[in-house]
C-alpha positions as CSV (number, residue, x, y, z in Angstrom):
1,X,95.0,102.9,92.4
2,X,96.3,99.3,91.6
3,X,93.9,96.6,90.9
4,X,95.8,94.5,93.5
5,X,95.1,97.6,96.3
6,X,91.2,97.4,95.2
7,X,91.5,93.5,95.5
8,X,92.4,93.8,99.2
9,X,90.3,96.1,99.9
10,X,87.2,94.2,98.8
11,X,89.3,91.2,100.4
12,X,89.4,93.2,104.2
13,X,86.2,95.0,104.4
14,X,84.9,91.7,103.8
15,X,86.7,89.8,106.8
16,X,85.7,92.7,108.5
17,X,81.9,92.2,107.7
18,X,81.9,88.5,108.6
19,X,84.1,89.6,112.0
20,X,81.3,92.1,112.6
21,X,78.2,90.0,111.9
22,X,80.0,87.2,114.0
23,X,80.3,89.3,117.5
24,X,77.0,90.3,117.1
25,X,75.1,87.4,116.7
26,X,76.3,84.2,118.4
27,X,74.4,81.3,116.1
28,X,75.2,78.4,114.1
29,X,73.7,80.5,111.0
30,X,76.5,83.6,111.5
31,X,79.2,80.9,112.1
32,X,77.9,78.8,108.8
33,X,77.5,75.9,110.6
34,X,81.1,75.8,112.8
35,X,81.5,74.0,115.3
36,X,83.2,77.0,116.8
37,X,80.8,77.8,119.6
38,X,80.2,74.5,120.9
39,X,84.0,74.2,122.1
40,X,85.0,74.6,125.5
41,X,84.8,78.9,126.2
42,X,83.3,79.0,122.7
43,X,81.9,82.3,122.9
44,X,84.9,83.5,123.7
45,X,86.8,81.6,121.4
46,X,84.8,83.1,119.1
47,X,85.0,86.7,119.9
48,X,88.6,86.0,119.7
49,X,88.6,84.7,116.5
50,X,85.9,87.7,114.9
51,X,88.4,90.0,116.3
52,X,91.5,88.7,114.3
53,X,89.3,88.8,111.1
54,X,88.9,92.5,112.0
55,X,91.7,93.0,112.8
56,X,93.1,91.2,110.0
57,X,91.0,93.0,107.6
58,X,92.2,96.3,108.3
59,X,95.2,95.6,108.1
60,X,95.4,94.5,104.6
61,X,94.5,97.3,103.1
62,X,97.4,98.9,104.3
63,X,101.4,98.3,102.2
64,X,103.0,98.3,105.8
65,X,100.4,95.8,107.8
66,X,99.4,93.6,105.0
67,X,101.9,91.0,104.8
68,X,100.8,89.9,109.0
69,X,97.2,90.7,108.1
70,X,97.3,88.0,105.1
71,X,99.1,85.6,107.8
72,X,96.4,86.1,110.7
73,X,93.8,85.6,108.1
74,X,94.8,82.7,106.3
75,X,95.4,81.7,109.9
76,X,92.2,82.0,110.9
77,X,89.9,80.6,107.8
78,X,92.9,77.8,107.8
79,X,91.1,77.1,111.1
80,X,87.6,77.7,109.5
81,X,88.7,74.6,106.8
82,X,89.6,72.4,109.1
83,X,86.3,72.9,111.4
84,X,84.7,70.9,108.6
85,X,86.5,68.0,108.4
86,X,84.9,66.4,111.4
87,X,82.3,66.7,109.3
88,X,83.0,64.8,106.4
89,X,84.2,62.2,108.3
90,X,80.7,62.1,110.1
91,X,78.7,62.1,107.1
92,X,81.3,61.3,103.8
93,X,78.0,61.2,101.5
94,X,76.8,64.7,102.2
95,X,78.5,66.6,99.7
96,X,77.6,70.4,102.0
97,X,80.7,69.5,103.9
98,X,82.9,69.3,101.1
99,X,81.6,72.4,99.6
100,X,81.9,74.0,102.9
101,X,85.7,73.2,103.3
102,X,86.3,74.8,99.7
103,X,84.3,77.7,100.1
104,X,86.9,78.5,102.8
105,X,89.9,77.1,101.9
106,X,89.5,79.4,98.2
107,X,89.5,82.1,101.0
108,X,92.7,80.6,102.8
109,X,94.1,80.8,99.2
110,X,92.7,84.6,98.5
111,X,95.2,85.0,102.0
112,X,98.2,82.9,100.3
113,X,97.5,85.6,97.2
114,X,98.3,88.4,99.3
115,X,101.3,87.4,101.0
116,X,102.2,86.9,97.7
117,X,101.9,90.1,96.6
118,X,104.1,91.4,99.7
119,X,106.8,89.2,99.0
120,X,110.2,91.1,97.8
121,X,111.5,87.9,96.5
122,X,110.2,87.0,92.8
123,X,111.0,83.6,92.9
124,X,109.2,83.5,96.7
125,X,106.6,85.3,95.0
126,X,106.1,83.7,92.2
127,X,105.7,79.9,94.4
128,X,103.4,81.5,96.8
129,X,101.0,83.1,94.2
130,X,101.2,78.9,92.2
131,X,100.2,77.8,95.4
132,X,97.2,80.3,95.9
133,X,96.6,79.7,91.7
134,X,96.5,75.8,92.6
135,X,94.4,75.9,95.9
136,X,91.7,78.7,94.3
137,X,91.6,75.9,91.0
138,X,90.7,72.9,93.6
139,X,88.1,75.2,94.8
140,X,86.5,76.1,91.7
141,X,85.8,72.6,91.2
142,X,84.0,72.1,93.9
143,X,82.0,75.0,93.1
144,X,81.1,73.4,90.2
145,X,80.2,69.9,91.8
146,X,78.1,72.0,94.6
147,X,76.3,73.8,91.8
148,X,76.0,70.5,90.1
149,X,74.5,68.1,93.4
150,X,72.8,70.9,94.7
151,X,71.5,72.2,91.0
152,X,67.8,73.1,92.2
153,X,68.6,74.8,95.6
154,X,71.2,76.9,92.7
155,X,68.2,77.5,90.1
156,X,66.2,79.1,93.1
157,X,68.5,81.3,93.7
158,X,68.4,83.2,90.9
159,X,66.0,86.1,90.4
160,X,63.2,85.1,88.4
161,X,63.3,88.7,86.4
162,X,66.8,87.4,84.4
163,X,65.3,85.5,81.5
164,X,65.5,83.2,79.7
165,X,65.0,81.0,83.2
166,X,66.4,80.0,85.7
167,X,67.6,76.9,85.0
168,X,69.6,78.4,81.8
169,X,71.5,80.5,84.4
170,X,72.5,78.0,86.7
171,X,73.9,76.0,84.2
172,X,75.5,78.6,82.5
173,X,77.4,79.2,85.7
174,X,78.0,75.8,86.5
175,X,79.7,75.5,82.5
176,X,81.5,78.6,83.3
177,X,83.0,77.4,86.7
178,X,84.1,74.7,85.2
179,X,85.8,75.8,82.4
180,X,87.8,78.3,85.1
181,X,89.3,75.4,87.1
182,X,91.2,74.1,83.9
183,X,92.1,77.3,83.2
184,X,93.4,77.8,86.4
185,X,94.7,74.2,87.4
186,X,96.6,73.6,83.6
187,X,97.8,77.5,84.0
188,X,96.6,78.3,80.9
189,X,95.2,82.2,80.9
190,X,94.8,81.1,84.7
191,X,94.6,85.3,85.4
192,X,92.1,85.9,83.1
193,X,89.9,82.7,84.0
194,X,90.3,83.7,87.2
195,X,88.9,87.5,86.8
196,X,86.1,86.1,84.8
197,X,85.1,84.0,87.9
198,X,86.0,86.9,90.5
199,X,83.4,89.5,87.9
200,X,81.0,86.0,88.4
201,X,81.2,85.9,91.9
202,X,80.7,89.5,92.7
203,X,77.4,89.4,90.3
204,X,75.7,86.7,92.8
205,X,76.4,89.2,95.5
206,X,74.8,92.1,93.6
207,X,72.2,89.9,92.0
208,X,71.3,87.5,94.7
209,X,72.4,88.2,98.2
210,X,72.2,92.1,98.2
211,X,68.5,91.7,97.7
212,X,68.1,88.7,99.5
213,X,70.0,90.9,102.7
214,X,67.3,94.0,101.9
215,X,64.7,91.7,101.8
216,X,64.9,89.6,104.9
217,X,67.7,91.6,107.2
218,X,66.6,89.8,110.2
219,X,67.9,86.5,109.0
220,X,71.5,86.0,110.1
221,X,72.3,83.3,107.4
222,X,71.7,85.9,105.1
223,X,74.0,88.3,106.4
224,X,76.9,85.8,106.7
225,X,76.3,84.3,102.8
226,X,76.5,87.9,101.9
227,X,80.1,88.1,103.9
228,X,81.5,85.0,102.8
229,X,80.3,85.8,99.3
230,X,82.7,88.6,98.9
231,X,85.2,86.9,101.0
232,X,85.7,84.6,98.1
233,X,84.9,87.1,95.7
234,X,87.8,89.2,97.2
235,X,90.0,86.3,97.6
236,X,89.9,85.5,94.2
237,X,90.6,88.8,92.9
238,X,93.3,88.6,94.8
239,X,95.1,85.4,93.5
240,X,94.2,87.2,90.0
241,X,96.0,90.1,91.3
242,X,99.3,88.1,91.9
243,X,99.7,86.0,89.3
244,X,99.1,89.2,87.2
245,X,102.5,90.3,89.0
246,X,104.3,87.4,87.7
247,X,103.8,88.6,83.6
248,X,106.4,90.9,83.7
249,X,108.8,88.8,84.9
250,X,107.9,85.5,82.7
């Protein structure tokens, strides 16, 4: 099976997670702090939108579907990025609502990645997989300013058991994000840097949420950093996954 077919997989059955989580639990916590369900018919509104990440999700894994499923999803965390912008211009010094627009928009560009990989057009391709390589790069520098503002909330995420501490860990991380978005942004060994950061992200799920989930399952937060955890870990696989496309051709 293609690494790109694994990379939407991982992609979907994560939009399907978060769509789950989402109709079953109303609450700021499952929404990460939207705004979604205080618009007008927002429960609705947000059934609505938990349905089209379903649906959505499904739909990439299959060759025939995937190219409307990576519209309706880019679509909908499109929508998810620009939720947060009312709150950075409410509060510009709180640096939470920039992360938060970047932790979605690197899924926005995991969505770009996929249509990518459904174009028939190389040149098409190749400009929609930049575009994805570009966005995900933005993103990965503000992953590295979040880790960086926010360094001691970081250090207590990480399990106590990994020696040598905590601390070493997080900046470790924080070094190694870094070092990705100039990889990615000056497209130098952008896929590589990029599958480095994807084999990153997928160890805080394994390492950090998974047992925060097991631990505490009754707290919803929880459950939806676990979601949008592999949302961006799947969406960055899949930007990998399309610029690895483009080797042949260059």
């Amino acid at each position: 099976m293609k690494l790109s077919l694994w990379a939407r997989i991982l992609f979907g059955a994560s939009a399907v997670l978060f769509g789950v989580i989402t109709l079953m639990w109303h609450d700021a916590d499952t929404w990460q702090g939207l705004p979604i369900l205080k618009l007008p018919f927002g429960a609705i509104v947000g059934d609505a939108i938990a349905i089209a990440q379903i649906l959505g999700g499904i739909g990439l894994v299959y060759s025939r579907t995937a190219r409307a499923a990576s519209i309706t999803l880019g679509a909908v965390y499109l929508l998810f990025s620009l939720a947060c912008i009312p709150g950075i211009v409410a509060d510009p010094k709180t640096y939470v609502r920039y992360g938060s627009f970047f932790e979605w928009f690197s899924v926005v560009s995991g969505a770009i990645g996929a249509y990518a990989i459904t174009e028939t057009s190389a040149v098409r391709s190749a400009s929609y997989a930049n575009a994805a390589r570009l966005g995900l790069g933005l993103c990965a520098v503000s992953f590295t300013l979040a880790q960086i503002v926010y360094f001691r909330f970081t250090a207590s995420l990480v399990p106590t058991w990994i020696p040598p501490s905590q601390s070493f860990w997080t900046i470790l991380t924080t070094v190694a994000f870094a070092l990705a978005a100039i990889a990615i942004l000056i497209n130098r060994q952008a896929a590589l840097a990029i599958r480095l950061m994807t084999l990153m992200l997928a160890l805080f799920g394994v390492l950090v949420w998974i047992p925060m989930v097991s631990a505490h399952p009754n707290t919803h937060g929880n459950w939806s950093e676990f979601a949008l955890n592999f949302l961006i870990t799947g969406a960055s696989w899949t930007v990998g996954s399309a610029l690895a496309r483009l080797a042949p051709a260059r």
